[in-house]
N, C-alpha and C positions, 0 to 999 in steps of 0.2 A: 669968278666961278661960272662956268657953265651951267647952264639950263636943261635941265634934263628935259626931252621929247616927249611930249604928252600921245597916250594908246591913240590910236584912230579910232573913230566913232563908229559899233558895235553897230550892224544894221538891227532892226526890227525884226524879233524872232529867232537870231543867230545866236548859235551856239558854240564853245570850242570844243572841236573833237581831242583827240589822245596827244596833237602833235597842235605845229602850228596854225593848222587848218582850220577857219571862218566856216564852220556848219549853214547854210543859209537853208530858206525851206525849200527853195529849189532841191539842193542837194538830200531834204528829210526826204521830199516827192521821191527822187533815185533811188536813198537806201530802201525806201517800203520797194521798187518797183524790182531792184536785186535780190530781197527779201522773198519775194512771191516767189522764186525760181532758183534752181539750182545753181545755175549759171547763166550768165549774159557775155555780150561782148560790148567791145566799142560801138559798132552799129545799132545796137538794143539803145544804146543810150544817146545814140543823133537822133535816132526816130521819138522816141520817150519824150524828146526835151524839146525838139528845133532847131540842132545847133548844126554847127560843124564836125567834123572828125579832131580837129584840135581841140577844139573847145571842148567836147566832151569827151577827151584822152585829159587832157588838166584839170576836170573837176575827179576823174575816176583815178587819178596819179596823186592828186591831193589827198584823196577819202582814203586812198590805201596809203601813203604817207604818215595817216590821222591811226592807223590801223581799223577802221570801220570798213575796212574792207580788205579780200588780200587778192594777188593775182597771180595765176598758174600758168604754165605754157607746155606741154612735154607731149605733144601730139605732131610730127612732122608735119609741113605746108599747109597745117590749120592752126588760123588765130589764136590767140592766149584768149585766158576768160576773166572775168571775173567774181567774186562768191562775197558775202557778205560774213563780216565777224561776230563773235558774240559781244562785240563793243558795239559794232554797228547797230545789231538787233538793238539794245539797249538805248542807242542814241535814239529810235522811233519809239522805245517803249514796245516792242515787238513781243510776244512770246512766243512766235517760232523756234523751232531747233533752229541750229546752223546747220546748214546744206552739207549733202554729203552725194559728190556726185559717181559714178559708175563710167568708166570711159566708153563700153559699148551703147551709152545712153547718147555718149555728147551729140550727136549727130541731133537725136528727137528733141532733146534738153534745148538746144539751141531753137530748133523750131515751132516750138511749141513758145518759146518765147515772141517768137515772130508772132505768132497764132493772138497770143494775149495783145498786141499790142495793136494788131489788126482788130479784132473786137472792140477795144478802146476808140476804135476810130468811127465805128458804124458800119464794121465790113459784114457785120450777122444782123444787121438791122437795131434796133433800142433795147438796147442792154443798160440794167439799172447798175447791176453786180457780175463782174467777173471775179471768179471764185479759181485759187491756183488748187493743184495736186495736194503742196504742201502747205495750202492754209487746211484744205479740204481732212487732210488725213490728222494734222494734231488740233482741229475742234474736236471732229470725235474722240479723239481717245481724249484730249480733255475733260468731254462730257462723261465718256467712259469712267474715268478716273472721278470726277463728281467733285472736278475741281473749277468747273464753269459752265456758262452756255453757251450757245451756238451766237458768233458774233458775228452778225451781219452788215456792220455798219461798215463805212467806205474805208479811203487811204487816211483822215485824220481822224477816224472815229468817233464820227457826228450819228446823223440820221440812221434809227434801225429801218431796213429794211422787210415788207411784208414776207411772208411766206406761203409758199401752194398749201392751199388746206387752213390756212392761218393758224399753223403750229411751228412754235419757232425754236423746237427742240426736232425737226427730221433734221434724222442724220445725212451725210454726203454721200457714206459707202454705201454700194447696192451690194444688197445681200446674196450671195452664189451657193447658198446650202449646207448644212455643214458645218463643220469647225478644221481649224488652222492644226498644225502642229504645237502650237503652245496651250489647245482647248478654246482659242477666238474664234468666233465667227469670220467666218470667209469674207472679205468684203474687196470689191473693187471699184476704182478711185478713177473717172476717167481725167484725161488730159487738162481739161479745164470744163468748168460749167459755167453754163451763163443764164447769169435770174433776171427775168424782168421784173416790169413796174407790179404787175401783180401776183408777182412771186412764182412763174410757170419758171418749169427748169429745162433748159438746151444741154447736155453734154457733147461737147467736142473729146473725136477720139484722132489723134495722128496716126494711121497705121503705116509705118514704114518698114517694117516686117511682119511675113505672117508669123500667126500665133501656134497654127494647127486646129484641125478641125473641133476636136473634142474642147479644147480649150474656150477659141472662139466662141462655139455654140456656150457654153455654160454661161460667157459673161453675157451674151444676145437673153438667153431665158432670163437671167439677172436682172437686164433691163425690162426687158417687157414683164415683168411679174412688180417692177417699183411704179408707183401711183404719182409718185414725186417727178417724175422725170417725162416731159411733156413731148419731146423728140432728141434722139440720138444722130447726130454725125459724123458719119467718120469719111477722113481725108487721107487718101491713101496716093502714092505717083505710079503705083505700080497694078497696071489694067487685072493683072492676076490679083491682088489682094483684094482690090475695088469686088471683083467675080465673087471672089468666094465670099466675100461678107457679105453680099445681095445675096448670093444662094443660099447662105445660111439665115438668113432673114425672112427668106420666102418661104424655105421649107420647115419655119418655125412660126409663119403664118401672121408676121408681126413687121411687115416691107411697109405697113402704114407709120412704123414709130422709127425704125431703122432706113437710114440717107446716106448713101455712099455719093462720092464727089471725088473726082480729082484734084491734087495740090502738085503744079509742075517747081520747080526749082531751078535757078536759071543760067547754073553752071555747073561742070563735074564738080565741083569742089561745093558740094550744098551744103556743106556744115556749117559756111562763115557767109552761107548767103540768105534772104528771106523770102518767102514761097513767091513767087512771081504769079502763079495765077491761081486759085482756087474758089472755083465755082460754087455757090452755094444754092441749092433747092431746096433746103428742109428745114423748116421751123423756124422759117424765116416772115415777117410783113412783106407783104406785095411790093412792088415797085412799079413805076410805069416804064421805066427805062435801065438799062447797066448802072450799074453805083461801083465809082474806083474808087475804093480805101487805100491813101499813098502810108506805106508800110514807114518810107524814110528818104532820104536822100538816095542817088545813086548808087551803084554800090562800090566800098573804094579798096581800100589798103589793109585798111582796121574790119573787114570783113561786114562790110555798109550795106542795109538793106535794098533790095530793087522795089519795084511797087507791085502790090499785091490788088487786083481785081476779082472785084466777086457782082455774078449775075442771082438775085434774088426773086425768086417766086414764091407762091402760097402752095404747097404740097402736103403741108402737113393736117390730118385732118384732127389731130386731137389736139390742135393749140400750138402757139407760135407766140414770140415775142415779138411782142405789139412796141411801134413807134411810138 
């Protein structure tokens, strides 16, 4: 009689996903870091992890194998993506929606992913909390709904984080006046926020198209009228948009809270690539010297980030995230 082959020994903390995929907490790290964002690519996840473009194609080929994840392609000579499932959400205990992307977004979507991961590194100076779009928008209506609180704590959900004011029910959205078409208040969500250690809040904004003026200005009043939000940034590649959000800044008399910067991109094809250089002056800690946050590996095949440089000063007078 034959011997039947005893399982392999289950690592520490591993889970099985849907399929025959080994969940390891490497791989939880991934689904939370797919989670936070609509879309990623292979290069989000060499830069995320350390790895290779192999290595991190066989762990993102296993997880969507496992279904915790699925993967899309239908945009000519740009990279396929990948989204996260409502299995995946589940395997971190998430309660995110599942992502629902917009193809005139993929361009922002992707680099604003670059943005989060650049922050992650210490390219905005000491960031306690980076905060997505889409954590930012279903707390509140969570809170809305009076079905929880505002959850501060990290990727495993340890430590709460302080808050500005030490109130730990301020909402994310800045309020723009008004109410929505369904009777809500108007509220808008920037790109990403970053909390420090004592809870001052940085909003990053990508501006990769303009808005228009009337628009623009509404959300600049928005900001500067919220208490919560210690300085605003916005990263734009194109010297007209940069323009008009400094003029609309100025002439709204708030150029102390409002930080325009350039974000260059480092090939026509900037959808599958990550900012190559974006300077940063505002609401930022001092530095004595340049500080390079390497974004990732080279960039390759699977659409692999370059490295992202940022020059840091003290500009902001009403507060900055402190090292």
């Amino acid at each position: 009689m034959r011997k039947r082959a005893s399982s392999p020994a289950r690592r520490p903390g591993a889970q099985r996903g849907g399929g025959s995929t080994l969940v390891t907490e490497r791989d939880r790290r991934l689904l939370a870091f797919v989670a936070e964002h609509r879309i990623v690519l292979v290069g989000h996840v060499q830069a995320l992890l350390g790895v290779s473009g192999s290595v991190a194609y066989g762990r993102l080929r296993g997880l969507t194998g496992s279904g915790l994840l699925q993967y899309s392609r239908v945009l000519h000579g740009e990279p396929g993506w990948y989204q996260i499932t409502r299995a995946g959400l589940a395997m971190i205990d998430s309660d995110l929606p599942t992502p629902r992307l917009d193809l005139r977004c993929y361009r922002h979507d992707i680099g604003v992913a670059w943005l989060w991961l650049a922050a992650s590194r210490g390219a905005f100076g000491g960031v306690e909390r980076i905060v997505s779009e889409r954590e930012m928008r279903s707390r509140d209506a969570a809170c809305v709904a009076g079905r929880s609180g505002f959850d501060w704590s990290g990727a495993d959900r340890g430590e709460r984080v302080p808050e500005a004011g030490g109130d730990a029910a301020t909402p994310f959205g800045v309020h723009l006046g008004g109410v929505g078409p369904r009777g809500q208040a108007r509220l808008h969500y920037p790109d990403l926020l970053l909390v420090g250690r004592a809870g001052e809040r940085v909003a990053i904004e990508l501006e990769l198209t303009a808005k228009g003026g009337r628009r623009l200005e509404t959300i600049l009043i928005g900001y500067g009228a919220e208490p919560s939000i210690a300085a605003v940034l916005y990263l734009a590649e194109k010297p007209r948009i940069r323009r008009e959000v400094a003029a609309a800044a100025a002439r709204l008399g708030i150029s102390d809270l409002i930080h325009v910067q350039p974000v260059a991109w480092p090939a026509a094809s900037a959808a599958s690539e990550a900012p190559a250089r974006a300077p940063v002056r505002a609401g930022i800690a001092p530095a004595e010297k340049d500080q390079a946050a390497a974004a990732g590996p080279p960039a390759g095949r699977h659409g692999g980030p370059a490295s992202t440089s940022t020059r840091t000063r003290t500009e902001d007078s009403r507060g900055a995230l402190a090292r």
